[in-house]
N, C-alpha and C positions, 0 to 999 in steps of 0.2 A: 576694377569695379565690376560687379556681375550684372551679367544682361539680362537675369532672369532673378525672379523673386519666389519664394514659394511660401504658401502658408500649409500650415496642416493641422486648421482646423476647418469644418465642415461648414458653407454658407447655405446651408440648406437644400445641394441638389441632391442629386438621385445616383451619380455616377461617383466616383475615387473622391473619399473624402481631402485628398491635397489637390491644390490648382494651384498653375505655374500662369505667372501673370506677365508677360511681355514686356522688359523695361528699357525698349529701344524699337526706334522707329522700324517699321516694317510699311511694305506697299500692300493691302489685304483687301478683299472683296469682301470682308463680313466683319461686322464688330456690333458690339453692342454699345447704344451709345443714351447717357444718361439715367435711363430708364429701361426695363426688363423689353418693356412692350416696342421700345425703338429697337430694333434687330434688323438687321440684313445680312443676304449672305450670295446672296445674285450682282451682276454690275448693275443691273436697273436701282436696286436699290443702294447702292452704294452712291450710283449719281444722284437720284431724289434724296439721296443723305446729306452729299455736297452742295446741293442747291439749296435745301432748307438751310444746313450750318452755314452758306452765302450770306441768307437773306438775315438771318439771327445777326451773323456779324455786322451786315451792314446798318441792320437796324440800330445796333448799339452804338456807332457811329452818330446816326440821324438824330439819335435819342442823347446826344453828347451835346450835338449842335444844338435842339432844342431847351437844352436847360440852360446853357451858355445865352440863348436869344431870351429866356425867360426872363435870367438875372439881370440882362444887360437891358433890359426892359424896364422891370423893377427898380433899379438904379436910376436909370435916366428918369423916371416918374417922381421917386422921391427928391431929386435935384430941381425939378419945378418943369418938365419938359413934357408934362403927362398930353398926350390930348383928349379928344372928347370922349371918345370912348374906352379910356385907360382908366378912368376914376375908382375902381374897382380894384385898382395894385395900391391903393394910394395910402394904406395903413405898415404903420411900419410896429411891427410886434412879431413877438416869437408863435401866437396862434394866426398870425396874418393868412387869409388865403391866398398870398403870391409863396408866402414861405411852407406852408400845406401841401403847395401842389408841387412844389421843388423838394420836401422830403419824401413824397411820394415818388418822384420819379428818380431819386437818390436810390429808393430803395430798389426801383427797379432796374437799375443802373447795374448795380450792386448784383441783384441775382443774376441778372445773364451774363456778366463779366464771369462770374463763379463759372455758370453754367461753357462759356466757350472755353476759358482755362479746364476746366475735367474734359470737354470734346478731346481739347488737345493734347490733355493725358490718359487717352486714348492710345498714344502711341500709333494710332492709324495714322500714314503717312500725308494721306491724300483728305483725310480731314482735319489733318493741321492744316495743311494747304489752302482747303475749304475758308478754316480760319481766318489765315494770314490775308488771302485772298478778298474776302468778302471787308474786314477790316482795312485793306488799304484803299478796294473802293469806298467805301462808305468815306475816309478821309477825303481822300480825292472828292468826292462830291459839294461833303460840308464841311470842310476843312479850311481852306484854299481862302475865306475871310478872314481873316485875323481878328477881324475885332468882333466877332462872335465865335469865336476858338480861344476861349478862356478858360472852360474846366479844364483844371487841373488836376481832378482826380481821378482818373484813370487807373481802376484796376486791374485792367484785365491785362495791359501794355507795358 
């Protein structure tokens, strides 16, 4: 299988209309990651790279548990468990605002799952790492309860 790709056609720069795109992990101090404007090429920014893809990953984690505590919320209110100030989950319909704020955060589940899978096809070695890293804390933290570690839909894993 080849390690390297190449195209030849022009993305719009300024230098050799062919780029050869890296298709194997490498350790690099520079990549471009997401976005034109996210670049580094120094270790400072390689680490403030690593730190941010942490915190991304870990959030998506956090953002796992909380829709799992949503559901398990919403459930337990419609079984007759609501207390006093839950009265608010207590409509069971597809415009419900328990079910609103859960495809809202579906959908945002969804883009940063996108968004850490292309990090990591990156081929940068140390912000897969970044990845791997930030997502096993984040389990580690909100994980470790069982009965609110019920999504099961995990894209990005």
């Amino acid at each position: 299988m080849a390690s390297v790709l190449q195209h030849d056609h022009d993305h719009g720069s300024s230098d050799d209309s062919s780029s050869m795109m890296v298709m194997s992990f490498e350790f690099s101090k520079s990549a471009t990651v997401l976005f034109k404007f996210w670049k580094f090429s120094t270790i400072g920014g390689l680490i403030g790279s690593m730190v941010g893809i942490f915190i991304l990953a870990f959030a998506y984690e956090a953002l796992k548990f909380y829709r799992g505590y949503l559901k398990d919320r919403a459930i337990s209110i419609r079984q007759g468990n609501k207390g006093a100030g839950d009265a608010r989950f207590t409509q069971v319909s597809i415009m419900s605002k328990s079910h609103l704020i859960q495809t809202l955060l579906q959908a945002v589940q969804v883009i940063v799952s996108y968004f850490l899978m292309l990090i990591f096809m990156t081929y940068n070695a140390w912000l897969a790492l970044a990845v791997v890293f930030g997502l096993v804390a984040g389990y580690f933290v909100f994980g470790w309860n069982s009965a609110t570690n019920n999504v099961n839909d995990d894209h990005c894993s």
